[in-house]
LOMAR-978503 format. One record per residue: residue in three letters; x, y, z of N, C-alpha, C in turn. Coordinates in nm, 3 decimals, always signed. Each point is the difference from the previous one (the first is absolute). Layout:
BEGIN
R  lumza      n.x      n.y      n.z     ca.x     ca.y     ca.z      c.x      c.y      c.z
R    ALA        X        Y        Z        X        Y        Z        X        Y        Z
...
//
This chain:
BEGIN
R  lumza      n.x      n.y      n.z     ca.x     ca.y     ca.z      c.x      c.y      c.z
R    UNK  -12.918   +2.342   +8.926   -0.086   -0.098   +0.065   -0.090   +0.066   +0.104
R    UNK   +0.023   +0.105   +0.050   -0.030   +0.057   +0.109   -0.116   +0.095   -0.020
R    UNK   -0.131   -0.032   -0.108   -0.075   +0.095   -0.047   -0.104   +0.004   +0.108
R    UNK   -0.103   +0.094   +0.013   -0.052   +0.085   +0.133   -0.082   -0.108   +0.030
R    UNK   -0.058   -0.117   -0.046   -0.072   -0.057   +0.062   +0.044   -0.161   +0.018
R    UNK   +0.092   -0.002   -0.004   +0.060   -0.103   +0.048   +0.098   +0.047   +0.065
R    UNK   +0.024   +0.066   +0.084   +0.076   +0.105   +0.097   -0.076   +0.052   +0.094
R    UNK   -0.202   +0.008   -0.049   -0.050   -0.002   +0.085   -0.032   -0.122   +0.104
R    UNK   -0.025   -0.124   -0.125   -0.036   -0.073   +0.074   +0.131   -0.062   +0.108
R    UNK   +0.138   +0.003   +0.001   +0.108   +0.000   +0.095   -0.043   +0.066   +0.117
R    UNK   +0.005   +0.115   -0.002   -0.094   +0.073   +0.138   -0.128   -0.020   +0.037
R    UNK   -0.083   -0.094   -0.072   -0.072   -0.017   +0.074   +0.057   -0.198   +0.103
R    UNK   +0.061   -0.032   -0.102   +0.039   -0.118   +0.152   +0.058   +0.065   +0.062
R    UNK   +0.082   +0.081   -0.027   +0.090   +0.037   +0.094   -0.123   +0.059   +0.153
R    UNK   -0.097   +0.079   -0.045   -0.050   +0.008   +0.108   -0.067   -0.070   +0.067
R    UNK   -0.054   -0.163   -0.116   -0.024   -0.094   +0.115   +0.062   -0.046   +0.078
R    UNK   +0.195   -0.005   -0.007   +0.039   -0.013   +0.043   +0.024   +0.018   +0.147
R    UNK   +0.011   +0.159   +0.007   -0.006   +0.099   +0.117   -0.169   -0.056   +0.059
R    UNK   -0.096   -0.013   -0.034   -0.147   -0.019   +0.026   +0.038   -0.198   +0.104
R    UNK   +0.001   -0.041   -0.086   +0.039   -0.133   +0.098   +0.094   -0.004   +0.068
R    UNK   +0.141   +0.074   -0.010   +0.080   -0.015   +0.145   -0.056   +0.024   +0.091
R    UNK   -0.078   +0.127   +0.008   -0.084   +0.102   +0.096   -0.095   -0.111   +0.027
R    UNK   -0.050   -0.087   -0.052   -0.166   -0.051   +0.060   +0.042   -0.121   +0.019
R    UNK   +0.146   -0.070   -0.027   +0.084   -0.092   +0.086   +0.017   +0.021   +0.116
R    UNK   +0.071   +0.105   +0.084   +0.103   +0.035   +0.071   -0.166   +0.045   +0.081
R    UNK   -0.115   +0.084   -0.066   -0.087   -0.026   +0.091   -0.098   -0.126   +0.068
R    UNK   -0.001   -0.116   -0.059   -0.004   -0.112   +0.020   +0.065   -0.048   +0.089
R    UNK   +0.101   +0.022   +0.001   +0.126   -0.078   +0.103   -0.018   +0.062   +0.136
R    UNK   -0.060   +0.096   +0.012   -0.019   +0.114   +0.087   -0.127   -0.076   +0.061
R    UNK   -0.118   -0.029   -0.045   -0.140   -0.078   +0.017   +0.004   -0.130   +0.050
R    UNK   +0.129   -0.090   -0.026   +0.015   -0.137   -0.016   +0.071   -0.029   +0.114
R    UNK   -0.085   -0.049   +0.155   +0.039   -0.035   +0.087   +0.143   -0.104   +0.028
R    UNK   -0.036   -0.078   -0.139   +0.095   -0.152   +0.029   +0.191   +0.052   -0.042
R    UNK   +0.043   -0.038   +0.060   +0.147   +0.010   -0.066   +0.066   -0.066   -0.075
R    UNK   -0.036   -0.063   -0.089   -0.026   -0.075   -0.142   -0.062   +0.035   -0.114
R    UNK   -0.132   +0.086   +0.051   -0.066   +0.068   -0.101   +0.076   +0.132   -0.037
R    UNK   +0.031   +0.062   +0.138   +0.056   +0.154   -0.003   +0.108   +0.011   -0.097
R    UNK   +0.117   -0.119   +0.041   +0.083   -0.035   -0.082   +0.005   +0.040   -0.160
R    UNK   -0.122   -0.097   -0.055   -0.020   -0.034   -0.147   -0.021   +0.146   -0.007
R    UNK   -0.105   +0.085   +0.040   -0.077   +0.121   -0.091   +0.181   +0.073   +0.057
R    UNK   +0.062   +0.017   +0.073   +0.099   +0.102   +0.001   +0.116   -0.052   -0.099
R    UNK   +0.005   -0.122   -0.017   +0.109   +0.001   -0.118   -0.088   +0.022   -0.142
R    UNK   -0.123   -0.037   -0.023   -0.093   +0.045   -0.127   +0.035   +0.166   +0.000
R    UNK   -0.011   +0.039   +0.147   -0.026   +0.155   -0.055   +0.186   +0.050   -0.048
R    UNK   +0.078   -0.067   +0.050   +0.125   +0.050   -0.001   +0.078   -0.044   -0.140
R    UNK   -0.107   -0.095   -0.062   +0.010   -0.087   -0.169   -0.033   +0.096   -0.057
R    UNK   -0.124   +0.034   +0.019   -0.066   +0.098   -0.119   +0.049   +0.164   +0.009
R    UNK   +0.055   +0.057   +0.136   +0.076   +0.096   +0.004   +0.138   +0.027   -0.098
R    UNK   +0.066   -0.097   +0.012   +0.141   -0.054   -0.121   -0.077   -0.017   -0.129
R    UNK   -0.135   -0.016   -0.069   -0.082   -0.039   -0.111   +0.020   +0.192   -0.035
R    UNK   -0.063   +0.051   +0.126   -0.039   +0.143   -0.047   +0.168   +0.086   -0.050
R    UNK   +0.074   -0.042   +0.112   +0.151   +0.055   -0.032   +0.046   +0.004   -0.129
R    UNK   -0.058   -0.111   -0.074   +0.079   -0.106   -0.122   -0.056   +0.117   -0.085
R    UNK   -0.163   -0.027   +0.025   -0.055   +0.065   -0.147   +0.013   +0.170   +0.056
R    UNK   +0.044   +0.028   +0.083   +0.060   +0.160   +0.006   +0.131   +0.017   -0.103
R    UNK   +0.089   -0.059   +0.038   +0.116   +0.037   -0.105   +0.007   -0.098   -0.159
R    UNK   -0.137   -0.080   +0.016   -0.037   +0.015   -0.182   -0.072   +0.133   -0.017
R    UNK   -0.088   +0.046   +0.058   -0.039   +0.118   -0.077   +0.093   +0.103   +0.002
R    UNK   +0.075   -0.008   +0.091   +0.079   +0.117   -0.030   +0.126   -0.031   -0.128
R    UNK   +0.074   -0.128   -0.003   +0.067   -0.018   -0.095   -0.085   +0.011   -0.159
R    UNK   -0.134   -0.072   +0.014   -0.103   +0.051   -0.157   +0.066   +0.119   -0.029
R    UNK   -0.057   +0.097   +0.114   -0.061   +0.165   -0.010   +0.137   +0.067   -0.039
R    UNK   +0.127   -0.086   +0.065   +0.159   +0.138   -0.044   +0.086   -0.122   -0.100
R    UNK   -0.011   -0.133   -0.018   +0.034   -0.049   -0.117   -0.095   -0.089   -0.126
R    UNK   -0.091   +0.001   +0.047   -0.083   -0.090   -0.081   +0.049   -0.163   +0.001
R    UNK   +0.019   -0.001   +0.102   +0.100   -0.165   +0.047   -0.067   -0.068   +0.095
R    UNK   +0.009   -0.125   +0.022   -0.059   -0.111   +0.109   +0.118   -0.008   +0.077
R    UNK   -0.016   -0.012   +0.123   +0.092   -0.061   +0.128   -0.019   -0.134   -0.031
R    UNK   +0.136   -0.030   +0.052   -0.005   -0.137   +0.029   -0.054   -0.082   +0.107
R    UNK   -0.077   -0.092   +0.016   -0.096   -0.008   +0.114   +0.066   -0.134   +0.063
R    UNK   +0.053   -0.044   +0.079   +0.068   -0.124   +0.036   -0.109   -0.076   +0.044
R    UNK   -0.089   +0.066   +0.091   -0.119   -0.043   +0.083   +0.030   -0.050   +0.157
R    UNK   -0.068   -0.039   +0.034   +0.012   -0.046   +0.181   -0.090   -0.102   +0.065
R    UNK   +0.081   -0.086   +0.043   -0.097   -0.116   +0.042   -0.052   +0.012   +0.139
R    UNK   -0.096   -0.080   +0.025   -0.103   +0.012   +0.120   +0.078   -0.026   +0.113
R    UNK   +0.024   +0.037   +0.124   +0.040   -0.088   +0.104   -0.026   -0.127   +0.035
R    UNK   +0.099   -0.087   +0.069   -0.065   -0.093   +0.004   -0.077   -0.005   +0.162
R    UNK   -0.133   -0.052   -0.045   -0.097   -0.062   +0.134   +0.091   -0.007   +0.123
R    UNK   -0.061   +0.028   +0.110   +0.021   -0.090   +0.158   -0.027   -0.148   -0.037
R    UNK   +0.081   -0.095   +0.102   -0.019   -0.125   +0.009   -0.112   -0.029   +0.054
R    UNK   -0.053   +0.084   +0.098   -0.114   -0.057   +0.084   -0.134   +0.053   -0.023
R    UNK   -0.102   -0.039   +0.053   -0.136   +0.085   -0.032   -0.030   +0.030   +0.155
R    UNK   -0.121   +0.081   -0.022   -0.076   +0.002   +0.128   -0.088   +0.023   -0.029
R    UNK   -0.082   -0.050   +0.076   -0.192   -0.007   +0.037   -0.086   +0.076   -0.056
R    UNK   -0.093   +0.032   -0.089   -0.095   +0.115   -0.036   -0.070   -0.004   +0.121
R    UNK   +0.016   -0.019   +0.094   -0.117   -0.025   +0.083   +0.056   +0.102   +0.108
R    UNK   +0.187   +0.066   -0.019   +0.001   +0.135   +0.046   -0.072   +0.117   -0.067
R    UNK   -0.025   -0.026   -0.123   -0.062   +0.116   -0.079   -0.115   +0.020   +0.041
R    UNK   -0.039   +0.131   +0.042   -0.128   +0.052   +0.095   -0.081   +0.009   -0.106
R    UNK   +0.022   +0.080   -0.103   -0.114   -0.045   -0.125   +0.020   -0.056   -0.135
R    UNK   +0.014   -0.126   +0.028   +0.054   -0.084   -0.173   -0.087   +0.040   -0.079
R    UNK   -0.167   +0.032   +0.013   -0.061   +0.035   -0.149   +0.079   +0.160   -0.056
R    UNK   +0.042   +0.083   +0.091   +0.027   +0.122   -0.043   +0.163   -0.050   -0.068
R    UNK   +0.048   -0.059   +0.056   +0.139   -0.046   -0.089   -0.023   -0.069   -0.099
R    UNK   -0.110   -0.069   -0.004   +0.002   -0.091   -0.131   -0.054   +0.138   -0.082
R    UNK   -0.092   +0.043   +0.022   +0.018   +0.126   -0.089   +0.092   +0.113   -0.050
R    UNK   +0.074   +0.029   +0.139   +0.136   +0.063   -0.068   +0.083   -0.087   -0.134
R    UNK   +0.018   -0.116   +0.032   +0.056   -0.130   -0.078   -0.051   +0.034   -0.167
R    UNK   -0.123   -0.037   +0.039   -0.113   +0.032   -0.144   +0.028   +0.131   -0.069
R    UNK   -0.018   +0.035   +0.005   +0.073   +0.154   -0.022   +0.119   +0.024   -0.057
R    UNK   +0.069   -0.106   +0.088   +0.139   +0.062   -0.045   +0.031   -0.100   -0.151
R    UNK   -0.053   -0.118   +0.014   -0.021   -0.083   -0.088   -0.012   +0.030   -0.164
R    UNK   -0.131   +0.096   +0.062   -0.052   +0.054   -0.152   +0.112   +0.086   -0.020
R    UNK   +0.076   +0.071   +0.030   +0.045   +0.130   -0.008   +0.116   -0.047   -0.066
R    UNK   +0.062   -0.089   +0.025   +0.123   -0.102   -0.049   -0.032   -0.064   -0.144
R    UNK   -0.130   -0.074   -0.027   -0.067   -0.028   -0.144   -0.014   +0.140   -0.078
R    UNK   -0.025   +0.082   +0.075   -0.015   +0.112   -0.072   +0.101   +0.078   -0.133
R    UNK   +0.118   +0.027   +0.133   +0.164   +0.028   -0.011   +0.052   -0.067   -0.110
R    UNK   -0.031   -0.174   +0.042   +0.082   -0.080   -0.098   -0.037   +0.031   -0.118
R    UNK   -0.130   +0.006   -0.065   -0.054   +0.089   -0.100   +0.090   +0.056   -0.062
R    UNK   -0.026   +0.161   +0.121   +0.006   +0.079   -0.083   +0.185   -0.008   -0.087
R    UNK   +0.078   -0.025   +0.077   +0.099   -0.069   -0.082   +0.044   -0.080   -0.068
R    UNK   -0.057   -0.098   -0.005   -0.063   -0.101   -0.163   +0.031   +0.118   -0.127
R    UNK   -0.125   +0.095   +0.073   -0.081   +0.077   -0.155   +0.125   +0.116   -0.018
R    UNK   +0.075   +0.017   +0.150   +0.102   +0.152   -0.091   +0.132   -0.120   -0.052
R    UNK   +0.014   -0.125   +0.013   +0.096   -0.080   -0.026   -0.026   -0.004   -0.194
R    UNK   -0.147   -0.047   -0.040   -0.055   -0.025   -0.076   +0.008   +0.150   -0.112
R    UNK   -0.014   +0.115   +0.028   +0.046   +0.115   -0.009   +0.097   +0.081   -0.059
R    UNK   +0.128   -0.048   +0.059   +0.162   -0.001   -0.009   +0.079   -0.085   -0.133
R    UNK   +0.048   +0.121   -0.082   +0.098   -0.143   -0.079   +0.124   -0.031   +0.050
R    UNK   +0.046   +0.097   +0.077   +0.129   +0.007   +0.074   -0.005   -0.113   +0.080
R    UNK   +0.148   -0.091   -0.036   +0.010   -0.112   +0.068   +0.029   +0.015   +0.181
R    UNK   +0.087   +0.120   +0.008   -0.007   +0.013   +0.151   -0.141   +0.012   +0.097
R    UNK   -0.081   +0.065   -0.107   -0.122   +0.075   +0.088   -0.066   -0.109   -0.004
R    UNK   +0.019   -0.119   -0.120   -0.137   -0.103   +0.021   +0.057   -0.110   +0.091
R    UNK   +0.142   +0.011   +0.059   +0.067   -0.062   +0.062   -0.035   +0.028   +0.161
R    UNK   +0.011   +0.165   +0.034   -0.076   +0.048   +0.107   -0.150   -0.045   +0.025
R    UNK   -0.101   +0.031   -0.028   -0.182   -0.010   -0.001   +0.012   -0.177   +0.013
R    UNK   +0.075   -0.100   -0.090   -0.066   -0.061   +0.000   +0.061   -0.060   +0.145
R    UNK   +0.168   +0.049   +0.026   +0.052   -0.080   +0.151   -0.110   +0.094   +0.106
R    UNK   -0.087   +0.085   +0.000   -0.053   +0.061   +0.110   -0.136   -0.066   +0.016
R    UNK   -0.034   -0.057   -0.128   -0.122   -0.068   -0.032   -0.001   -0.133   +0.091
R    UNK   +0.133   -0.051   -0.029   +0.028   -0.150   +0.066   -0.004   +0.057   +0.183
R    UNK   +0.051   +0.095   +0.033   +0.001   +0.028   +0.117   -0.106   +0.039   +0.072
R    UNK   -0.131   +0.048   -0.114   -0.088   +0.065   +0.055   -0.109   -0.142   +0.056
R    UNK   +0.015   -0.141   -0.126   -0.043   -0.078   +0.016   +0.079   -0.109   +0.090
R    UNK   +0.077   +0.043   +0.047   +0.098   -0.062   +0.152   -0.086   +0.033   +0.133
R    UNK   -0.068   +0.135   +0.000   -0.048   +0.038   +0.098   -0.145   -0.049   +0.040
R    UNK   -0.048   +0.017   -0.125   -0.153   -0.047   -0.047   -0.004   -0.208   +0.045
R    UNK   +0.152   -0.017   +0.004   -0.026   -0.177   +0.023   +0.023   -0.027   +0.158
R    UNK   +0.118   +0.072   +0.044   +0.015   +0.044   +0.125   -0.160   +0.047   +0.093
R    UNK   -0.062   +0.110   -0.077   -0.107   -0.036   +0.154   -0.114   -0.076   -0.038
R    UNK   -0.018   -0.052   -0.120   -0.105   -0.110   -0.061   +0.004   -0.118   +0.122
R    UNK   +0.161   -0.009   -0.009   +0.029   -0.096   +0.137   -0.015   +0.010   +0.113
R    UNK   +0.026   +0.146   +0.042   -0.022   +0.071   +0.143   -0.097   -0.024   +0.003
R    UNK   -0.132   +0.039   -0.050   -0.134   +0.003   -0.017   -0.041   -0.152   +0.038
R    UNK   +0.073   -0.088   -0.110   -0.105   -0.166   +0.019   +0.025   -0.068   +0.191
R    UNK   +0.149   +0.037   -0.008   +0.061   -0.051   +0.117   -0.110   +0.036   +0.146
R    UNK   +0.043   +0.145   +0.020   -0.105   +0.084   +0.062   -0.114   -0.049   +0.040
R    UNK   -0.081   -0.003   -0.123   -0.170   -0.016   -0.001   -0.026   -0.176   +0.003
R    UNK   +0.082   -0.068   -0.018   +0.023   -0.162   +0.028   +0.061   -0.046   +0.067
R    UNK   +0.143   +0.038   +0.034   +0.051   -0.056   +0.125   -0.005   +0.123   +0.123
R    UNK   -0.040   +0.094   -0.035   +0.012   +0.076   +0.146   +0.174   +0.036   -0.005
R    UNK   +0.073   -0.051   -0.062   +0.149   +0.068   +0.031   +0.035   +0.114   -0.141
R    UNK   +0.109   +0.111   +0.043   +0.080   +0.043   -0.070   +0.056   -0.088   -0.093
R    UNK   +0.002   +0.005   -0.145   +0.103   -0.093   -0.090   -0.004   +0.052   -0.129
R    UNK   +0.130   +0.015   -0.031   -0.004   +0.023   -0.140   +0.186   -0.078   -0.059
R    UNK   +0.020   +0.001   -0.109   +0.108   -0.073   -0.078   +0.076   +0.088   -0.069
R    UNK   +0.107   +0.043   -0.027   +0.043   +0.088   -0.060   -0.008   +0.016   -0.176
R    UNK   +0.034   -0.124   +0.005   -0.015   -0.073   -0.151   -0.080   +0.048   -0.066
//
């Protein structure tokens, strides 16, 4: 199953992986509010465990030609409370971080659709497509951050 270009394309999420923890965790770093900081540091600490995962699939491909078993991992759940965008010193630059991260999540979910789509192996199409659902967990998560934000002025998102 493990032929060179579908082994490539594994490393390459895998390095989106590593690519969005990093431009999470720098987000959270940018993001005055402690609600926002929150979300991008558990995003970046999601997609860090994403990169882990697809590390020891490529390495199990590369020394057995085998899929891990992928259990997957659910989102934290939200704070109860919100607070004010109106601490956020620059909401257009966060709504752009947001945007961004948005696309980057539609992106992801993609690209694991297509290595799900790919795979005849029931484990592996079992993996892509639970990372797919997760990738589009994140993508609904700040769709919400985003509407909440730019309409009510508060932090909010749903775990669901």
């Amino acid at each position: 199953m493990s032929t060179p270009s579908f082994l490539d394309a594994v490393r390459v999420v895998k390095e989106n992986e590593r690519i969005a923890s990093a431009s999470y965790a720098d987000a959270a770093r940018k993001i005055s509010d402690s609600m926002g900081k929150q979300l991008f540091q558990q995003l970046s600490e999601f997609e860090k465990f994403h990169y882990e995962q697809l590390t020891a699939l490529e390495t199990s491909l590369v020394e057995k030609g085998d899929f891990i078993n992928y259990e997957g991992k659910e989102f934290p759940t939200p704070p109860l409370f919100e607070i004010k965008a109106a601490q956020e010193p620059d909401k257009k630059s966060v709504m752009t971080i947001i945007s961004e991260a948005i696309d980057l999540e539609k992106q992801t979910e993609k690209a694991y659709i297509d290595l799900a789509a790919q795979t005849t192996d029931p484990q592996g199409y079992k993996m892509f497509s639970r990372l797919s659902e997760e990738e589009h967990n994140h993508y609904r998560i700040l769709s919400e951050a985003y509407w909440t934000l730019n309409n009510l002025g508060t932090w909010s998102w749903s775990r669901l």
